[in-house]
MDTraj code that builds the backbone (N, CA, C; nanometers):
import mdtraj as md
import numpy as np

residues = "UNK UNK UNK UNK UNK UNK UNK UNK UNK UNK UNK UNK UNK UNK UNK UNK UNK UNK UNK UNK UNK UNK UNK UNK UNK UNK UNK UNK UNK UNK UNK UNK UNK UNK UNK UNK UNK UNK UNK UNK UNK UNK UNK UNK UNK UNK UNK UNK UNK UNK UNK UNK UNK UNK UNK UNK UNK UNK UNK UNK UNK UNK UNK UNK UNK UNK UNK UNK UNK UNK UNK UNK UNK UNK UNK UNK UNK UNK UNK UNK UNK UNK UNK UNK UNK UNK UNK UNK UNK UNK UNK UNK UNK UNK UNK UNK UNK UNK UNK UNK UNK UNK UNK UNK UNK UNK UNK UNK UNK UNK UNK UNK UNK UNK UNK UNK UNK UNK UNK UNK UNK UNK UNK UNK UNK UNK UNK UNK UNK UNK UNK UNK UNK UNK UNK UNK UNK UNK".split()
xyz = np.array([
    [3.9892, 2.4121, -4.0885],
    [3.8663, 2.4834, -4.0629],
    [3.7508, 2.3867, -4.0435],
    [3.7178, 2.3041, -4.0905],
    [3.6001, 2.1732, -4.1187],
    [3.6255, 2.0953, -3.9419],
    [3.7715, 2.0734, -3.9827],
    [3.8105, 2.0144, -3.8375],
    [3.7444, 2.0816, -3.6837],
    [3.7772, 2.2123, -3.7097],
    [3.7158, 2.2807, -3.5888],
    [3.5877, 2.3100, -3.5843],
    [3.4896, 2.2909, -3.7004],
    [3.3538, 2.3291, -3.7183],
    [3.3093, 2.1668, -3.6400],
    [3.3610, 2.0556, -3.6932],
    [3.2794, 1.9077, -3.6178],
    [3.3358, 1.9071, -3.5017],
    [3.4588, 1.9855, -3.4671],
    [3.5057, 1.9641, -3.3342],
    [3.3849, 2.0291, -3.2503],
    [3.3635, 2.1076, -3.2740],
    [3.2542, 2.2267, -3.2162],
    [3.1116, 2.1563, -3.2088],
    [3.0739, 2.0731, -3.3084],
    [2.9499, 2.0554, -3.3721],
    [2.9655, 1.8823, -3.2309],
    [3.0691, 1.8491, -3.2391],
    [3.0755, 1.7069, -3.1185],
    [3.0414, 1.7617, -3.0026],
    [3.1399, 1.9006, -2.9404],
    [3.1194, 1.9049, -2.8549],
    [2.9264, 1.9753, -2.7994],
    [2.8965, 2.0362, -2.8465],
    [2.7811, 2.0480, -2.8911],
    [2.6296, 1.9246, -2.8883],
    [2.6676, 1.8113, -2.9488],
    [2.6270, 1.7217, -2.9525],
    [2.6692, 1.6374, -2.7947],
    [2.7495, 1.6398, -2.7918],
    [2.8240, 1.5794, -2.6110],
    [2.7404, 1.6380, -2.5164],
    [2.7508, 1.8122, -2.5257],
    [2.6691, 1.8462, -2.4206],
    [2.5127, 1.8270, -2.4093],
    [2.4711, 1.8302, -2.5302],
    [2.2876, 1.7874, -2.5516],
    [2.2441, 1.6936, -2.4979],
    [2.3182, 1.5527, -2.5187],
    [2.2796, 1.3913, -2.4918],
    [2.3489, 1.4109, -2.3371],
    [2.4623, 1.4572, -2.2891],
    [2.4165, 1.4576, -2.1107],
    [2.3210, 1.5214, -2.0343],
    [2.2266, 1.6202, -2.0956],
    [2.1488, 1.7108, -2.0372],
    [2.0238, 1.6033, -2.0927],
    [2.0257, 1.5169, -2.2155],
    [1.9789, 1.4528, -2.2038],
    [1.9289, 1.3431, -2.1273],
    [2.0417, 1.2888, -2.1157],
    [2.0857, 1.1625, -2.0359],
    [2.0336, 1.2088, -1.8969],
    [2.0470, 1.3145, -1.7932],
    [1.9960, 1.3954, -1.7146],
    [1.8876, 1.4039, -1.6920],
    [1.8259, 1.4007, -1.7585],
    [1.6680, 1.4624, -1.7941],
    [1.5567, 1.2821, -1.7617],
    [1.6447, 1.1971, -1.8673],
    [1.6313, 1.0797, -1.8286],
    [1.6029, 1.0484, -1.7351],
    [1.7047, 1.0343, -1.6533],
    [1.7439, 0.9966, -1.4630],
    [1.6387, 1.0406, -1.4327],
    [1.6170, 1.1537, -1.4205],
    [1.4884, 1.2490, -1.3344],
    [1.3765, 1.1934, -1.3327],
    [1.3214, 1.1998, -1.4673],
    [1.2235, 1.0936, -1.5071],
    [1.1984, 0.9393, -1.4367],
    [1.2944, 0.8831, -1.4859],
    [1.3143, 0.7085, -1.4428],
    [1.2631, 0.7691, -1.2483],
    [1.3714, 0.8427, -1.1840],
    [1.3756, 0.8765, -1.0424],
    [1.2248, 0.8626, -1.0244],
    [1.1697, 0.9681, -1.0612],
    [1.0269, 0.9953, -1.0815],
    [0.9392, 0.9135, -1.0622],
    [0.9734, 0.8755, -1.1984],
    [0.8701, 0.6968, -1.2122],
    [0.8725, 0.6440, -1.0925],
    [0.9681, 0.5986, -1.0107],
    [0.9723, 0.4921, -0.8802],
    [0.9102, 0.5617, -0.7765],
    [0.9426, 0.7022, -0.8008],
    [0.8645, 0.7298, -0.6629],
    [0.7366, 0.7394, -0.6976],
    [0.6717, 0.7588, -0.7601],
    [0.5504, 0.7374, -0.8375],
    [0.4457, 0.6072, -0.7760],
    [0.5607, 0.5533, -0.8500],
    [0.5085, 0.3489, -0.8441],
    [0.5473, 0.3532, -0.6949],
    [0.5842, 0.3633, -0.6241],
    [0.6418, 0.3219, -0.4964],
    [0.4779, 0.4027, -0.4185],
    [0.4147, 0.5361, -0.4467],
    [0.3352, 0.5949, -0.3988],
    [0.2196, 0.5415, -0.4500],
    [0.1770, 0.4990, -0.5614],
    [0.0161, 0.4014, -0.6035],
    [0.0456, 0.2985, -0.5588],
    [0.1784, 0.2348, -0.4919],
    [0.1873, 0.1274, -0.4445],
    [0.1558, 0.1094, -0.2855],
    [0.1345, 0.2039, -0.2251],
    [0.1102, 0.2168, -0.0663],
    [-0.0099, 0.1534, -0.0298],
    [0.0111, 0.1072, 0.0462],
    [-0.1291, 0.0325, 0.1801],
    [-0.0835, 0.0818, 0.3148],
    [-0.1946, 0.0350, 0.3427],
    [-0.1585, 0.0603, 0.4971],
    [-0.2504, -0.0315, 0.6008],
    [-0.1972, -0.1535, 0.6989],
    [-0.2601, -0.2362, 0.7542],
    [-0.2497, -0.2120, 0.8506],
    [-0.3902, -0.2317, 0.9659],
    [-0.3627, -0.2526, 1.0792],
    [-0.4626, -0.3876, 1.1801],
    [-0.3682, -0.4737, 1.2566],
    [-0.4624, -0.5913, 1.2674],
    [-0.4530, -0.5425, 1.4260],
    [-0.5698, -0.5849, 1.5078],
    [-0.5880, -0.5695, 1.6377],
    [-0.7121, -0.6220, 1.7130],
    [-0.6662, -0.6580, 1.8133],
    [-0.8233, -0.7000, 1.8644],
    [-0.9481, -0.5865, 1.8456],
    [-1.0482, -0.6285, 1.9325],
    [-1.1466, -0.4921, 1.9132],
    [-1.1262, -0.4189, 2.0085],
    [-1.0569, -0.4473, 2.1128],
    [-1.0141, -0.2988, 2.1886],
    [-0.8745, -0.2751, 2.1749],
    [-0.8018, -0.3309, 2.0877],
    [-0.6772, -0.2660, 2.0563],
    [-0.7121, -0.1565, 1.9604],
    [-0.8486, -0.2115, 1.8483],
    [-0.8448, -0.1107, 1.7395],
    [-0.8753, 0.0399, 1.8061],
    [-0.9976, 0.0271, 1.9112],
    [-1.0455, 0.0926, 1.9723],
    [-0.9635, 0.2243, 2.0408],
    [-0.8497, 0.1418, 2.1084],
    [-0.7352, 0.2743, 2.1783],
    [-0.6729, 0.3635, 2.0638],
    [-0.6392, 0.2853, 1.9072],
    [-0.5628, 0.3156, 1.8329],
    [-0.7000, 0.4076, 1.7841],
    [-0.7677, 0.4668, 1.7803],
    [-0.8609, 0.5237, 1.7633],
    [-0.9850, 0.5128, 1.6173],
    [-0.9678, 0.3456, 1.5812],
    [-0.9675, 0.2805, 1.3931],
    [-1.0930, 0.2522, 1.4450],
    [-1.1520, 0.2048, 1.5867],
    [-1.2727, 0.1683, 1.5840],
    [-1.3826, 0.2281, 1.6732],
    [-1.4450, 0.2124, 1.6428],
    [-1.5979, 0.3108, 1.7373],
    [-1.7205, 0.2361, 1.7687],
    [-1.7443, 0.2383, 1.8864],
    [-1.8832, 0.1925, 1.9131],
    [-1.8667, 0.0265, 1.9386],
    [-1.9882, -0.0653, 1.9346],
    [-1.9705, -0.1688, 1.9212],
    [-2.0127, -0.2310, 2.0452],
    [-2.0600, -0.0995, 2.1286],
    [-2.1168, -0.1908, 2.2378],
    [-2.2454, -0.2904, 2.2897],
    [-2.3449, -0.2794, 2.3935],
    [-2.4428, -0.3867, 2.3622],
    [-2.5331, -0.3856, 2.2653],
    [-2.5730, -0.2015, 2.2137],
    [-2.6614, -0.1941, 2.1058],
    [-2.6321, -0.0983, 2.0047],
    [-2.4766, -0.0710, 1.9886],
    [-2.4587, 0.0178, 1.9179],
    [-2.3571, -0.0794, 1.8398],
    [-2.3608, -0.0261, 1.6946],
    [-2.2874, -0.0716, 1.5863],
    [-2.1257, -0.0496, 1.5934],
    [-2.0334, -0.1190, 1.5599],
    [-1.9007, -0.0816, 1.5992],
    [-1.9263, -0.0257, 1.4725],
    [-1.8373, 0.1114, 1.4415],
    [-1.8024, 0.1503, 1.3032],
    [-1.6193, 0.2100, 1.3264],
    [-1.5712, 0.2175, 1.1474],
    [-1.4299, 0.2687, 1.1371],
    [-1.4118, 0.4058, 1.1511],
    [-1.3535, 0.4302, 1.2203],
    [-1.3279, 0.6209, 1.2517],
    [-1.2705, 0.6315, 1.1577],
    [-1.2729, 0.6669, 0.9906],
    [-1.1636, 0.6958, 0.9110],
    [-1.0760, 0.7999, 0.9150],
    [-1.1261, 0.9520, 1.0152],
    [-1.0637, 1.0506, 1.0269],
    [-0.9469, 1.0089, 1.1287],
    [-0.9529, 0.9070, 1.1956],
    [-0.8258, 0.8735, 1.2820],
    [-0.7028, 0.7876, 1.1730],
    [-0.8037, 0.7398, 1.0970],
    [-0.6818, 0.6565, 1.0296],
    [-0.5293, 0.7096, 0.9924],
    [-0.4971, 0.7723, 0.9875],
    [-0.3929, 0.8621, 0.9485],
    [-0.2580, 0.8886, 1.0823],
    [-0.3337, 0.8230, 1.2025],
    [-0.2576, 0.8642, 1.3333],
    [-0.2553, 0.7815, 1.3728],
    [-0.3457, 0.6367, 1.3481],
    [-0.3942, 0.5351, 1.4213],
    [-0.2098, 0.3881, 1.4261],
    [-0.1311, 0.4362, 1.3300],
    [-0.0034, 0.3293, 1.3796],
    [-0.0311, 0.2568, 1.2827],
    [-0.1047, 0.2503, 1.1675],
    [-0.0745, 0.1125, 1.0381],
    [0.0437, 0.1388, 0.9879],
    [0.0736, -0.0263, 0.9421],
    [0.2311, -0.0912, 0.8822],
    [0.1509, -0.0173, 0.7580],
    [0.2996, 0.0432, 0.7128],
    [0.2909, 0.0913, 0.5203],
    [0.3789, -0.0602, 0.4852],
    [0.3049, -0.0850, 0.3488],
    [0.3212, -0.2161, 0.2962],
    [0.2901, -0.2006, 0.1536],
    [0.3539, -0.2585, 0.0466],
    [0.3643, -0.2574, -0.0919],
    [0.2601, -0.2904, -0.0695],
    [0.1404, -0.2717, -0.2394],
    [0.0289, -0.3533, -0.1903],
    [0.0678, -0.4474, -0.3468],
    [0.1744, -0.4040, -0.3892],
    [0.2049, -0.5098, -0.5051],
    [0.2649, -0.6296, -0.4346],
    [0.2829, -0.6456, -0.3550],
    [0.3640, -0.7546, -0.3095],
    [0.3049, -0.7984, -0.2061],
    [0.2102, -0.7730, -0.1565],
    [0.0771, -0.7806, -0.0156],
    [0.0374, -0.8850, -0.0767],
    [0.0467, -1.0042, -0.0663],
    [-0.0928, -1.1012, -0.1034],
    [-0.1043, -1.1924, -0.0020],
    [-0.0135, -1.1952, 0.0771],
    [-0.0251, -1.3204, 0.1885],
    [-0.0291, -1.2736, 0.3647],
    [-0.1138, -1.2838, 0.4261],
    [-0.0510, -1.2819, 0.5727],
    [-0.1475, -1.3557, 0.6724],
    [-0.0136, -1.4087, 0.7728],
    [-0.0966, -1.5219, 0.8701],
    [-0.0944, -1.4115, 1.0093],
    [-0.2475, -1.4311, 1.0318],
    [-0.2934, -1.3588, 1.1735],
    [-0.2958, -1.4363, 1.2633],
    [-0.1897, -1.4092, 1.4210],
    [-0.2521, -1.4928, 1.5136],
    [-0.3407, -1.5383, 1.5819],
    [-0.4244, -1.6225, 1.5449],
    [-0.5787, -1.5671, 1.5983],
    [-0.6895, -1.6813, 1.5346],
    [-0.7323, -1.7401, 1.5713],
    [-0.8394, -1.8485, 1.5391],
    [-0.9281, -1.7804, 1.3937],
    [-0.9776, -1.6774, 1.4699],
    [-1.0551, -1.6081, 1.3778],
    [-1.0848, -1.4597, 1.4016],
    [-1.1046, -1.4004, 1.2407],
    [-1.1026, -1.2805, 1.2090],
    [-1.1834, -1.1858, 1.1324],
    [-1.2193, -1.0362, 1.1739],
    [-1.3046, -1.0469, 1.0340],
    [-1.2497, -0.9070, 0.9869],
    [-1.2806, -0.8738, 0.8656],
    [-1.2162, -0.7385, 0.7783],
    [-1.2747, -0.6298, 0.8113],
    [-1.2744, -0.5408, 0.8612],
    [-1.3104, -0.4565, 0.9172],
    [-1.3985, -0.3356, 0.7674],
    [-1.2476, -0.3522, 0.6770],
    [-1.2697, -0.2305, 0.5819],
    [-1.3712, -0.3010, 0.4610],
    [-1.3965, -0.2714, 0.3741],
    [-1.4822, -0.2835, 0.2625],
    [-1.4438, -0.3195, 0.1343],
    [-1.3384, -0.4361, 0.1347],
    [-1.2450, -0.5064, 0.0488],
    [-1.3795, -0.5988, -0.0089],
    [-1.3463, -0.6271, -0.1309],
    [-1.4863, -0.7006, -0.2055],
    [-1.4512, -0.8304, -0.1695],
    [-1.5197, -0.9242, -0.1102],
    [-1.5452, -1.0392, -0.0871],
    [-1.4702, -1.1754, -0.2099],
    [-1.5362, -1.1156, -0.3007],
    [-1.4584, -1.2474, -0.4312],
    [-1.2854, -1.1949, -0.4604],
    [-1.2456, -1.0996, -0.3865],
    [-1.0799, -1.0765, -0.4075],
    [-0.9918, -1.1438, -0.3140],
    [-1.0662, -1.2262, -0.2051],
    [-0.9628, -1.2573, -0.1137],
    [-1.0084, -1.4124, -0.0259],
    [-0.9365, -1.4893, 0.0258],
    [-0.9512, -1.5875, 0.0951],
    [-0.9289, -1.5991, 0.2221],
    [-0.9730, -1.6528, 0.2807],
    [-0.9374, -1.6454, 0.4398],
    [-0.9570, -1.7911, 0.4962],
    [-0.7967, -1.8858, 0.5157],
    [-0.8188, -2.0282, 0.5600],
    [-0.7919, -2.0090, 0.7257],
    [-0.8598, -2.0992, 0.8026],
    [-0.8072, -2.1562, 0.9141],
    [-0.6527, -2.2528, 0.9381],
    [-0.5513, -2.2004, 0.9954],
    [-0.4819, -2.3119, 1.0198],
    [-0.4101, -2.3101, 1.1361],
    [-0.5162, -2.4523, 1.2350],
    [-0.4562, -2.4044, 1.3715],
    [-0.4978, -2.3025, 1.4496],
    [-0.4164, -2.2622, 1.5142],
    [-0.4262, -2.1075, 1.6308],
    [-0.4103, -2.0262, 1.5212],
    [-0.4095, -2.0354, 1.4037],
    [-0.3617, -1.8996, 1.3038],
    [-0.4430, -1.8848, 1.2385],
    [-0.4989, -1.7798, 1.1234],
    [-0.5616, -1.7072, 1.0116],
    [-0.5285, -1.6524, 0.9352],
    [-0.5237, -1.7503, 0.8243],
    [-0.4374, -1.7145, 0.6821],
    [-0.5351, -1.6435, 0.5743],
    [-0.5294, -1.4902, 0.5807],
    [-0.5756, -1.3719, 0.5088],
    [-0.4788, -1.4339, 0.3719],
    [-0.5155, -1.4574, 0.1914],
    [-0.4677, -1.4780, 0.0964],
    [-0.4972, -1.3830, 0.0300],
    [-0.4694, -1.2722, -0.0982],
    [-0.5273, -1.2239, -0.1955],
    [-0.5443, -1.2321, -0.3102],
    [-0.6651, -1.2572, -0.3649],
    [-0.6641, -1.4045, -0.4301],
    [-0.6172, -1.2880, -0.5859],
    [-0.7305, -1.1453, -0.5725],
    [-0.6977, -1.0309, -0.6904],
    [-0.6596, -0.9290, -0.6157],
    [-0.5469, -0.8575, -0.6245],
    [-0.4913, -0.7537, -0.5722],
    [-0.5671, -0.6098, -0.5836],
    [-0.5843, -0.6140, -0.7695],
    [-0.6688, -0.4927, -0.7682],
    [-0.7708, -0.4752, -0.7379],
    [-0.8481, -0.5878, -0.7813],
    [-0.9846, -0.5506, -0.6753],
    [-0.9919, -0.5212, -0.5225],
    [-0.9091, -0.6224, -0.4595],
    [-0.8838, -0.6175, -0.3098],
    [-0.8567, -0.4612, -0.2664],
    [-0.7500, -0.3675, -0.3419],
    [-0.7701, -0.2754, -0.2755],
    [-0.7659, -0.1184, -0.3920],
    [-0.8773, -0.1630, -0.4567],
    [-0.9858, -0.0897, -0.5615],
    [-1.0332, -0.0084, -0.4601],
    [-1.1323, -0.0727, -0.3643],
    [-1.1971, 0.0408, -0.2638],
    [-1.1488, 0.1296, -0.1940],
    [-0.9879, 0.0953, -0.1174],
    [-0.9254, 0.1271, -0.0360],
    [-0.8031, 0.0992, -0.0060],
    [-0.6976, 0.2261, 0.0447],
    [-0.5785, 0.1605, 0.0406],
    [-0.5458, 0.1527, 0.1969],
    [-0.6501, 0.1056, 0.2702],
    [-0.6320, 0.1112, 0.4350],
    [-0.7097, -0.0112, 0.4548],
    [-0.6380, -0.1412, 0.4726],
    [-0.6976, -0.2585, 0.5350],
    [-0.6725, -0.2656, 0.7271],
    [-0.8141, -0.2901, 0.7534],
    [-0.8134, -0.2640, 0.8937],
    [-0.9025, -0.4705, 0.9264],
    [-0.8553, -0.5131, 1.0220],
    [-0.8393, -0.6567, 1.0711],
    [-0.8589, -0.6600, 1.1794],
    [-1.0020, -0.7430, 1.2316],
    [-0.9973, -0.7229, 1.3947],
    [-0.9956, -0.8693, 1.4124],
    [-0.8596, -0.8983, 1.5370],
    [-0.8441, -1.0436, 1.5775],
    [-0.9585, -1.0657, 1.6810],
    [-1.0576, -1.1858, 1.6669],
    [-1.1589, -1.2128, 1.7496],
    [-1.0640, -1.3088, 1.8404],
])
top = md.Topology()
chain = top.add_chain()
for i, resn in enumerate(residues, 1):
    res = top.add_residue(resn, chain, resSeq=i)
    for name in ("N", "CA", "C"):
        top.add_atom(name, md.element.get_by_symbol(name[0]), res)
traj = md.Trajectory(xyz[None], top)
């Protein structure tokens, strides 16, 4: 009788800790897609009339201010890119300037050559403001 009461009382216990174990997974699953989604950026580098067709830039002509169309951003063709793992990229291009509103003391920008080496020097600050870095190759 005892025998069949812990037999009962295991199986019991067996089924709890896989619905457990279950429940787990989901969670953990969760988590990554989570982290994988606060982890999104989105870059796009282009001359000023590439940004222009892609619809990221506006204006800019002899007396008007270029500004960022942000309502296009969403259609405009930016690379999705970890932004945990974003800290480095070389632009082809002598020189460049940031289009978006990334704070100045988060990032470096060397010359080397025909190229333009964008560094990030603090990640979170860099994209604290924004998770849409926009780059126009001069």
């Amino acid at each position: 009788m005892d025998i069949q009461r812990l037999n009962r009382q295991v199986k019991t216990l067996t089924a709890s800790n896989e619905r457990l174990t279950e429940e787990v997974n989901k969670q953990g699953e969760a988590l990554v897609r989570q982290t994988e989604v606060i982890n999104e950026g989105y870059v796009k580098i282009g001359t000023k009339k590439e940004l222009q067709q892609a619809g990221v830039l506006s204006g800019g002509g002899f007396l008007s201010k270029k500004k960022l169309d942000v309502a296009n951003f969403q259609h405009a063709g930016f690379m999705k890119v970890d932004i945990s793992h974003y800290v480095e990229v070389e632009i082809p291009s002598k020189k460049i300037q940031i289009l978006t509103a990334m704070p100045p003391s988060s990032y470096i920008i060397t010359n080397e050559g025909n190229a333009t080496k964008l560094r990030i020097t603090n990640p979170n600050a860099f994209w604290s403001v924004s998770n849409y870095l926009v780059i126009q190759k001069k």
